[in-house]
KESE-965167 format. One record per atom (N, C-alpha, C): x, y negated, z. Coordinates in steps of 0.2 Angstrom, whole numbers, plus 5000, padded with zeros to 4 digits. Each point is the difference from the previous one (the first is absolute). Layout:
% residues N
XYZ...
% end
This chain:
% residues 348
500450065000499649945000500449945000500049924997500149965002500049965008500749994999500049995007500449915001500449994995500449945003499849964996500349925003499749954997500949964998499849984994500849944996499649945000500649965004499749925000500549964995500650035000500449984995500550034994499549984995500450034996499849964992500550034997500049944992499850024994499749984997499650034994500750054995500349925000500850014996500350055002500150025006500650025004499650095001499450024999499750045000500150054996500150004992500050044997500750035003500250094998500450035003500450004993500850025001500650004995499750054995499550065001500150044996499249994994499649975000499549975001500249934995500449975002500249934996500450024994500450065003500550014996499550044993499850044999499450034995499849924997499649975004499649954997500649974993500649995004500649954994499950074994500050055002500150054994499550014995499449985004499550014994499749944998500349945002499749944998500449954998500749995002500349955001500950004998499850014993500750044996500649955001500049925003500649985003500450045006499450025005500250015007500150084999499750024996500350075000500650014998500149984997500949994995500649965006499749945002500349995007500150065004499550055004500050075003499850034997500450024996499950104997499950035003500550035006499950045005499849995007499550035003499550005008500549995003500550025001500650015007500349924999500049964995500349965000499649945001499350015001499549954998499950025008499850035002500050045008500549965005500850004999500349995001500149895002499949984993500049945002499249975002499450034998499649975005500050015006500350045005499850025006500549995003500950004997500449965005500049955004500149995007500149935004500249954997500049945000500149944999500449965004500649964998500149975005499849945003499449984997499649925004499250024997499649955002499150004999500150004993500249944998500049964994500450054997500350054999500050044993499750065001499750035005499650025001499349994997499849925001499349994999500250014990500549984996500150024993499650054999500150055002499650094998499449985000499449975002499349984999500149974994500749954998499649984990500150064998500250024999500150064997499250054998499850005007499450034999499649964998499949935004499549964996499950004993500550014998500149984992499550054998499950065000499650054998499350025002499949955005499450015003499449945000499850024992499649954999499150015001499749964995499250015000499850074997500550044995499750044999500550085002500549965002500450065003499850015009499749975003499950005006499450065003499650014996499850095003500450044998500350014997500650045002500450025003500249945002500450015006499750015008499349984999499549995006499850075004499850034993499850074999500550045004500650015000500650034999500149985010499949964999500349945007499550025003499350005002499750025006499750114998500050024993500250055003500650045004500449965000500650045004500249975007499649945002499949995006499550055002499450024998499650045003500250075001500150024995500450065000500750025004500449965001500849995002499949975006499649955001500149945008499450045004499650024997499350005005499549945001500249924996499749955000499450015000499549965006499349995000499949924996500649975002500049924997500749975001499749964995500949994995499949915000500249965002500049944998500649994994499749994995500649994995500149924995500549975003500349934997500249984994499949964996500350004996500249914997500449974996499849954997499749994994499450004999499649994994500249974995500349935002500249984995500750044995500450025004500450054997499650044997499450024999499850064995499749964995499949934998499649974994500650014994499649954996500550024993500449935001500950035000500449934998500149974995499450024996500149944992499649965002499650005006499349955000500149945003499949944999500149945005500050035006500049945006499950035007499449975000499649984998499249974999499650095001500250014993499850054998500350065004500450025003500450035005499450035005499949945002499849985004499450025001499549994994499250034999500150074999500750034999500050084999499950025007500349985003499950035009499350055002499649964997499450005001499950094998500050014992500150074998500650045004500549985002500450045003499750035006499949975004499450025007499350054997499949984995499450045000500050094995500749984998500450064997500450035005500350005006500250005004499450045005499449985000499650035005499650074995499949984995499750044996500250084999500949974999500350085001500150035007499849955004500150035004499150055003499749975000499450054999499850054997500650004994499950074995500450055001500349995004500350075006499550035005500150045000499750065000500250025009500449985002500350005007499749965004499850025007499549945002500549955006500549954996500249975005499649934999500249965006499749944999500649964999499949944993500449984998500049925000499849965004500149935000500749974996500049954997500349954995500449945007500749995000500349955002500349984995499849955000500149944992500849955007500750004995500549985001500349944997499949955003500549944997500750005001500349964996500650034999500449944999500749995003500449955001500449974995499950024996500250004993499449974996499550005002499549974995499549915002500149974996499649945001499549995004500049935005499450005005499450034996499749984994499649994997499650084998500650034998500050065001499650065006500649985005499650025007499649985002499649924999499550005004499450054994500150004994499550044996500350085003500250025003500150085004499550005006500149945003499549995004499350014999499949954996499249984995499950065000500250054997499950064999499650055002500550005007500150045004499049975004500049925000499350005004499450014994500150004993499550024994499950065001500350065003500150065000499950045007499649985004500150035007499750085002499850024993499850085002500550034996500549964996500550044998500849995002500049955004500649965002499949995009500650055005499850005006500449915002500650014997500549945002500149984996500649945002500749984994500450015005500849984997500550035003500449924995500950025003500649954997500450055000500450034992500450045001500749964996500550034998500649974995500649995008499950025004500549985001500149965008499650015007500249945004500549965002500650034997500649954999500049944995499450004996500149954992499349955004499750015007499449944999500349945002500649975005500349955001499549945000499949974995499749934998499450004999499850064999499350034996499750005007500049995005499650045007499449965001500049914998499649985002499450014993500150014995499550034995499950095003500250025002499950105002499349975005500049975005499749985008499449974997500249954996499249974994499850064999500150044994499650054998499850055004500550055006499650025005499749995005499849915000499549965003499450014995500050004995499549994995499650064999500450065002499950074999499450025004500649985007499350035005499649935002499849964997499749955001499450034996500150044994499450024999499750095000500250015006500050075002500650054998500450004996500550044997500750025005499850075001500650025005500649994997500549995004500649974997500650045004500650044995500650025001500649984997500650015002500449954998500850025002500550014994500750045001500349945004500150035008500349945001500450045007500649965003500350045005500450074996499950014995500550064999500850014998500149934998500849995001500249945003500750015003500249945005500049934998500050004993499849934996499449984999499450055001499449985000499349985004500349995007499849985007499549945000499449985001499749954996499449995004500049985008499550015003499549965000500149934997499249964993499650054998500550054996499450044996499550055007500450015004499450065003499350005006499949915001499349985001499550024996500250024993499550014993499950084997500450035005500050084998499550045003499950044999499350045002500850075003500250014995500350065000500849984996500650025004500649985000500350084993500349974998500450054995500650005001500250045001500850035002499949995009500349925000500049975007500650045005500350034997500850055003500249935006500449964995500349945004499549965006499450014999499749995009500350025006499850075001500350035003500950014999500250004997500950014999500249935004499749944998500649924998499549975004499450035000499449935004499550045004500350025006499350055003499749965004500249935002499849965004499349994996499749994993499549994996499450085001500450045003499450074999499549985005500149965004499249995005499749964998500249964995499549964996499950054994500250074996499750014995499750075004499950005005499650045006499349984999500149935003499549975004499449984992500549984994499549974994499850094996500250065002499850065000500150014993500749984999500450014991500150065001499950044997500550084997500749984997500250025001500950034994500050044997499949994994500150064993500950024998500150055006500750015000499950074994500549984996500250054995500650025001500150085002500949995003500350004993499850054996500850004995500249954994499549965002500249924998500549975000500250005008500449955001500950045000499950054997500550064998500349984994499350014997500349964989499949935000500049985005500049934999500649975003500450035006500549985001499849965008499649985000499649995009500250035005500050065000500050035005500950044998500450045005500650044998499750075004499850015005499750045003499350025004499950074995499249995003500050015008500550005005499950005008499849935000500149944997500249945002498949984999499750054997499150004998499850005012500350055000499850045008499849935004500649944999499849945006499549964995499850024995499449974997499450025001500050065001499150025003500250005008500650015000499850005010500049955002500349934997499949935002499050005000499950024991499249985000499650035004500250095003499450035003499949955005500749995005500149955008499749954999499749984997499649924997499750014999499750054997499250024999500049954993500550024994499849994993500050044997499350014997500150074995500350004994500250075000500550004992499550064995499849964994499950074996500650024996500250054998500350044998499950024992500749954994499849994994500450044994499849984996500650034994500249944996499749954998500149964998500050004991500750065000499949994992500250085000499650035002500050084998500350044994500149964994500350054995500549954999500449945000500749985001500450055004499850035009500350035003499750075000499750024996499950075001499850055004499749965005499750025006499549985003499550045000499449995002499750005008499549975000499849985008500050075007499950044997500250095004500749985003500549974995500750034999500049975007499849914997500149955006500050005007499550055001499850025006500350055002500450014998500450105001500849975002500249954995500549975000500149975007499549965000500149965009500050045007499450064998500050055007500850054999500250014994500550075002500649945001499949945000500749955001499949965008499650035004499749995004499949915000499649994996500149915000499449985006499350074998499649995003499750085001499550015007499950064999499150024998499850055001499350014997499549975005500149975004499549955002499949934998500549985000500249964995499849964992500150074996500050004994499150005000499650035005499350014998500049935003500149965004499949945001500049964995500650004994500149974996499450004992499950075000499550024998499349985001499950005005499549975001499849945001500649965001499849914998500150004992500250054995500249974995498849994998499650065002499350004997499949935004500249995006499649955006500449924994500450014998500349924998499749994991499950084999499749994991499549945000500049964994499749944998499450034999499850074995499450024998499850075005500450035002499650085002499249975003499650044996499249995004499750025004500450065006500050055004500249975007499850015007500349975006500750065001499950034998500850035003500250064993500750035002500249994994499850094998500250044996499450054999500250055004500750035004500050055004499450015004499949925004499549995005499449994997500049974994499350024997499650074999500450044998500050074998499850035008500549995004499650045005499449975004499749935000499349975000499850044996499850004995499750054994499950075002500550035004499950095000499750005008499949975005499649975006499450065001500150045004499350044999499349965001500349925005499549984999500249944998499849974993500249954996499649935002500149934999499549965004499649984994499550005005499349984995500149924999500549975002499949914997500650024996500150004993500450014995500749935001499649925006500549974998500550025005500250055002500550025005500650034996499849984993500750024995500049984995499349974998500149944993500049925003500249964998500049945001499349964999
% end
């Protein structure tokens, strides 16, 4: 049965090596000529990185291929195998829209693509066959024009049965001079109902406590606890989540060692901050949400109390789940020899 919930992860960063690497083969006779062979295409997409920023390069790459009409295909591919391989009940999945329009088109015109992006976007995902629940996190991107982001936003409030959040990705080392335009738009967001998450706190140069009045739910957020745990009673008290993804800060170059994760959740459990537990970009690192969890417990980072813990703030902090609790404890309310006659004791 479906059991776990992903709060963060990337449209981009989702497809897996072997899956991408086909797709160049049978569609895209530049890139397949670049990678002839798997071992070597395997090889450089999933090798570490020495910084964010070349790291974040491998998403053009995919963007490049992931357009209006290639995007069930890779959609299809991407939550059967989260279903099937993760055990996902629900999957929040991010992306930057406007990376998926056509680069020949004005940014006018860019712009009004968005709109079919989102609704080709939801569509494939409907027509899987796997019963996860798939909300839309529509991503602004540091790299692209005020103008731009605030139409991600727009979006995002035109959109509310297909769109849970927005998000800021590219980089929280690159927003510098940008922060008072980022605080406007996630002012704007949740000024019209729109939950809001946000890449922030996950490397040493990216520490930006302007932005996280305006966060519903913190991404990465490592460096809170590591460089600023004085700030965890405040992201307590505002009852943020941390969408800690460990083998991120691995290929990204963030972290050197996964014991250095251990004073990251034991800082959050002591402060009563919950951490959900992410993948971030599942087919860049090859490793799936199972693995994540297996990885932390046999490296003792965290133990099986814990990890359910973790687990269970990721349903309690999802932007969409429709259910009061998340399905283990759903499931056994439902098998109840005697099950409750007021139904709202487990739908909302």
């Amino acid at each position: 049965m479906a059991l776990y919930a992903e709060l963060h992860r990337h449209l981009g960063g989702s497809v897996v090596p072997r899956i991408l690497w086909r797709y160049f083969q049978r569609y895209e006779a530049e890139l397949s000529q670049r990678f002839p062979q798997y071992e070597e295409f395997e090889d450089f997409y999933t090798r570490p990185r020495e910084t964010l920023d070349e790291y974040l390069e491998l998403h053009t790459l995919v963007e490049s291929v992931q357009t209006e009409s290639t995007l069930p295909y890779f959609i299809y591919r991407l939550l059967r195998g989260a279903y099937v391989f993760e055990n996902l009940a629900y999957l929040e999945l991010r992306y930057t829209p406007y990376y998926r329009t056509d680069p020949e088109l004005e940014q006018s015109d860019r712009i009004a693509q968005m709109q079919t992006i989102v609704e080709v976007v939801a569509k494939a995902m409907e027509g899987v066959e796997h019963p996860i629940i798939t909300p839309q996190i529509l991503c602004m991107h540091v790299r692209l024009p005020y103008a731009v982001n605030r139409a991600i936003v727009d979006l995002a409030i035109h959109n509310p049965d297909l769109v849970c959040a927005v998000d800021v990705a590219g980089g929280d080392n690159h927003y510098g001079d940008r922060l008072d335009e980022l605080v406007k738009l996630f002012k704007y967001a949740q000024d019209h109902g729109i939950k809001t998450t946000g890449h922030l706190y996950e490397t040493a140069n990216g520490c930006h406590p302007q932005l996280l009045p305006y966060l519903n739910r913190i991404g990465h957020g490592i460096q809170i606890p590591l460089q600023h745990p004085e700030l965890l009673r405040e992201v307590a008290a505002n009852n943020q989540c941390l969408e800690v993804c460990p083998t991120t800060y691995f290929q990204t170059g963030a972290l050197k060692e996964l014991a250095d994760l251990k004073q990251v959740f034991q800082r959050c459990f002591d402060a009563g901050v919950d951490i959900a537990i992410c993948t971030d970009n599942a087919g860049l690192h090859n490793v799936r949400l199972p693995f994540e969890y297996e990885n932390l417990l046999t490296h003792d980072i965290i133990n099986f109390r814990q990890l359910q813990a973790c687990q269970d703030a990721a349903f309690r902090h999802a932007f969409a789940w429709p259910y009061k609790q998340p399905p283990t404890l759903l499931l056994n309310t439902l098998l109840q020899e005697d099950p409750p006659a007021d139904a709202s004791s487990i739908y909302p």
